[in-house]
N, C-alpha and C positions, 0 to 999 in steps of 0.2 A: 675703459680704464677703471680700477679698481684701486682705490686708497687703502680701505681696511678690507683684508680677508682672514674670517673666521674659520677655524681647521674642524671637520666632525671628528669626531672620537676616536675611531680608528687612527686618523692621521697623525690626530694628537700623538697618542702611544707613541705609534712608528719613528714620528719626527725628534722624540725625544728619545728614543730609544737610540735612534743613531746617532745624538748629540752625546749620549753616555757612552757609547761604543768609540765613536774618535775626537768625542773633547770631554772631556771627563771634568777637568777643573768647570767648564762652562756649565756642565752640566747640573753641577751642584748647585749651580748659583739663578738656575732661569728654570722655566718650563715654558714650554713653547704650547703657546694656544690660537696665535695666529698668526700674521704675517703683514708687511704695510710698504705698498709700494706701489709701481707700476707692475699688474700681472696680465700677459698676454696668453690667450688661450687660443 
């Protein structure tokens, strides 16, 4: 179980890239640099 995951750079880009591509308002407003939850790999 993983609380805080941090994104590398690559991911970054991408994740926010597709946040600008299909949420445009949100997009403006956040930059995604990680994520915080339960992540199962």
């Amino acid at each position: 179980m993983i609380d805080i995951w941090l994104l590398g750079y690559e991911e970054v880009l991408r994740e926010n890239k597709y946040l600008a591509a299909n949420y445009s308002q949100l997009a403006d407003q956040v930059w995604m640099i990680g994520c915080s939850g339960r992540i199962i790999k």
